[in-house]
C-alpha positions, 0 to 999 in steps of 0.5 A: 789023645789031641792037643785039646785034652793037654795029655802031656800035663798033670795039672790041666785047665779048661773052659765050659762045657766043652772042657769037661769032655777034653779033661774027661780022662783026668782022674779029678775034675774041679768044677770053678763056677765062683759067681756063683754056684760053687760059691754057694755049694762051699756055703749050704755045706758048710752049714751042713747042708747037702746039694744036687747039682741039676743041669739047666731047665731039665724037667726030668731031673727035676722031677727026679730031685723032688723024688730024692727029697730034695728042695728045688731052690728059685732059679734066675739071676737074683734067685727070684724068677721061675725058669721055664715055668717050673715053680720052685718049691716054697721055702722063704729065701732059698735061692741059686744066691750064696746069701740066701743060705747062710742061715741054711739048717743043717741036713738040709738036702737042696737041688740047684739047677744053674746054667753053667757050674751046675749042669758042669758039676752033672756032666763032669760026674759022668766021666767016671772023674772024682768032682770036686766044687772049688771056689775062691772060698775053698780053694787051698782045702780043695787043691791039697783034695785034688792032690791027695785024691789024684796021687799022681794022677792028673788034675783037670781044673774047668772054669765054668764061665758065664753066658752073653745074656743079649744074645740068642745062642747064649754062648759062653763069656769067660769070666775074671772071677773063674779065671781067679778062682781057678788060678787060686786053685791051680797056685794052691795044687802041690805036686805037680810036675808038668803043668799046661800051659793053660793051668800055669798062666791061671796060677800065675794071673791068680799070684799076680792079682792076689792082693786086688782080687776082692776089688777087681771081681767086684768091679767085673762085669758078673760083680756089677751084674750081681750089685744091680741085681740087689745082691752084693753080699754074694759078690762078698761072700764069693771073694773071702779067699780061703774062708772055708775048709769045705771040699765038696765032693760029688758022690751018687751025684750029690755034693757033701762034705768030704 
């Protein structure tokens, strides 16, 4: 055990990547990828869908979802470009964008490769952790889950954050919007005796943001990026604090509805 992996606290929070490997001994891990991956996972469920998180420009499990019978959906900041040159199968309109699936059918089976809540989603399913996709949508649905699910067990919450597009690393940029939807999740969570630090700030930045969320994530710099990309309703539907009941659950690495 280190300081990193926050073994004094039931209820944990970090960031990225290199959160799911501290939080790796957490008996339920929630994924927090609100603009937009997990924003879109509580949409294609709630429609009946099911999604297979894949991590980013690998063509393997690419050709793995195909496989399985999922539909590739179009990649890219508006759901349009091609990444890598790996063509997404021709469905009109099914995209990584939360607007483009609120017509989803139902049993609709997608596979949606995102550079960061997607490939956490795939990454954290191999911890051996229950995984479980919050947003700002489900987030009350998603921590009485987490509680139920973990007993006395801790929680760990892993905001997934963006990437600095402008440079050549493409390292991690913490976003307010995963700072709000895990602080939402985090606030919601019941049971807890003994919250990091890390965890507490989120709720308590979350409580006090409440009543302007809508307005500050539209303003943040995902939200513009999203409006100049020409897809504002995603900035919508991601800020309709606890529209859904939808708990995605990971299992045999497909989310469905618990």
């Amino acid at each position: 055990m280190t300081v990193y992996q926050q073994d004094h606290a039931d209820l944990r929070l970090e960031w990225g990547l290199e959160g799911v490997h501290a939080l790796a001994e957490c008996a339920v891990l929630v994924v927090v990828d609100v603009l937009v991956f997990t924003t879109t996972v509580d949409i294609a469920l709630g429609r009946g869908g099911r999604v297979l998180p894949l991590p980013w420009r690998d063509e393997r499990a690419v050709e793995a979802a195909r496989a399985a019978g999922a539909t590739l959906t179009r990649g890219g900041l508006a759901g349009i470009e091609r990444q890598d040159g790996l063509r997404a199968d021709s469905r009109p309109g099914w995209t990584l964008r939360p607007s483009s699936l609120v017509e989803l059918p139902a049993g609709t089976f997608l596979a949606i490769s995102s550079p960061n809540g997607a490939t956490l989603s795939a990454a954290a399913a191999e911890t051996g952790a229950t995984v479980l996709a919050g947003c700002l949508r489900n987030a009350s649905a998603v921590a009485a889950a987490a509680a139920e699910i973990a007993g006395e067990a801790p929680i760990g919450i892993l905001p997934a954050g963006e990437r600095w597009r402008d440079t050549p690393e493409k390292r991690l940029r913490p976003g307010i919007e995963e700072l709000f939807g895990a602080g939402a999740i985090a606030a919601a969570v019941t049971g807890r005796r003994a919250p990091s630090a890390e965890a507490e700030l989120a709720a308590l930045t979350y409580r006090a943001a409440e009543t302007r969320v809508v307005e500050l994530v539209a303003a943040s710099v995902s939200g513009r990026e999203l409006v100049e990309a020409g897809v504002p309703e995603d900035v919508r539907l991601a800020t309709d604090v606890d529209a859904s009941d939808v708990v995605p659950l990971l299992t045999d690495g497909v989310f469905a509805a618990r």
